[in-house]
C-alpha positions as CSV (number, residue, x, y, z in Angstrom):
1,X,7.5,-83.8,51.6
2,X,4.7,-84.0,54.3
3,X,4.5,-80.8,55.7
4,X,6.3,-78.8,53.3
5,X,4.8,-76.4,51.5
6,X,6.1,-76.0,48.3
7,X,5.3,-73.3,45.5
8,X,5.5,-73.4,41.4
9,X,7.7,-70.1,40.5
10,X,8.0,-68.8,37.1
11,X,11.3,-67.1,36.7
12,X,11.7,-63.2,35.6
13,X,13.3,-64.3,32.9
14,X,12.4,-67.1,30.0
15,X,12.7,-70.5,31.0
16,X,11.8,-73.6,32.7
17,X,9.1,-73.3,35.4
18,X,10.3,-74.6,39.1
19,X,9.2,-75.8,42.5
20,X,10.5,-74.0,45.3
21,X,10.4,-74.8,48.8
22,X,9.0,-72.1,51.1
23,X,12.7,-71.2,52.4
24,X,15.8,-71.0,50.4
25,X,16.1,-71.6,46.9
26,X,17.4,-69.5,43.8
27,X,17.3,-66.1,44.1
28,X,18.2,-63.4,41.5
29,X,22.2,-62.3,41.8
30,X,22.8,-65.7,43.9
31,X,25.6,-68.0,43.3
32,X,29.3,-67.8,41.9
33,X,29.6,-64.7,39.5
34,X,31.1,-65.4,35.8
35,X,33.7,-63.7,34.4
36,X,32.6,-63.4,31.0
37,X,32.4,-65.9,28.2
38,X,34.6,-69.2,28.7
39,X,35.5,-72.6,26.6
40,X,36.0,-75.7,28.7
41,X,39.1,-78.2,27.6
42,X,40.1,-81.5,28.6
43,X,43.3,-82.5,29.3
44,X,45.5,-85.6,29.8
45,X,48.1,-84.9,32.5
46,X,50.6,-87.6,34.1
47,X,51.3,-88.2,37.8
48,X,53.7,-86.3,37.9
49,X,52.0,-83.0,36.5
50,X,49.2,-84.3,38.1
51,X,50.4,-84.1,41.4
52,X,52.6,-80.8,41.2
53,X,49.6,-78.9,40.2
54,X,47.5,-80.7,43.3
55,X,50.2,-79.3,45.3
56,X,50.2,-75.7,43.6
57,X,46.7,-75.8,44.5
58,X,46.8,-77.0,48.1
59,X,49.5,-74.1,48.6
60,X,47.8,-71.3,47.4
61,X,44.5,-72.5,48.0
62,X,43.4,-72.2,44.4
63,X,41.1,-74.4,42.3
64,X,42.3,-76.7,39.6
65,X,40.9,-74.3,36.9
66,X,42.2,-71.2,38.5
67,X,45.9,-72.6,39.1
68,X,45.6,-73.9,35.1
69,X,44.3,-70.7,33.7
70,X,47.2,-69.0,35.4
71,X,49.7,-70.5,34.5
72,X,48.8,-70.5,30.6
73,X,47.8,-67.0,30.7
74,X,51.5,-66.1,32.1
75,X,52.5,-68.6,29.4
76,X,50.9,-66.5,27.0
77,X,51.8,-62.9,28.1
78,X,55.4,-64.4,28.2
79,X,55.2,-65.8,24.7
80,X,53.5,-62.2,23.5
81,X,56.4,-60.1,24.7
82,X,59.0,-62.4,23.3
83,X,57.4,-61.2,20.1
C-alpha cells in the first residue's frame, strides 16, 4: 500500500469501523437495492432442469434467482385462482 493513503471511517450508522482508500469505496445509497425482506432456499435440481433453467436464463437475460422466483410466483398466483 506504499503510497496510498488510506483513512479509518466510522459509518453513519452502527457498526463495524473501516479503512477506506482515498477514492472509491462504500458510499450511502450505493450498490444493488433490496426488495424487501427475503428467505434463501437450496435446491437440488437434475441436468435436465438444470440446464433448461440455464437456458431460460441465457434467453431472457435473467439471473438464476430472478428466473426461479418467477416461475414459482406464477406457480403460486395460478394455484391461488384455481381456489
Amino acid at each position: 500500500m506504499a503510497g496510498k493513503k488510506i483513512k479509518i471511517a466510522v459509518p453513519d450508522e452502527e457498526g463495524q469501523v473501516s479503512i477506506m482508500f482515498s477514492r472509491g469505496g462504500p458510499r450511502a445509497g450505493a450498490g444493488r437495492k433490496g426488495f424487501g425482506e427475503t428467505k434463501k432456499i437450496s435446491l437440488t435440481l437434475t441436468n435436465e432442469v438444470w440446464t433448461e433453467l440455464e437456458n431460460r436464463c441465457k434467453t431472457s437475460g435473467l439471473s438464476r434467482s430472478e428466473v426461479i422466483r418467477g416461475i414459482i410466483e406464477s406457480s403460486l398466483n395460478t394455484h391461488d385462482k384455481l381456489l
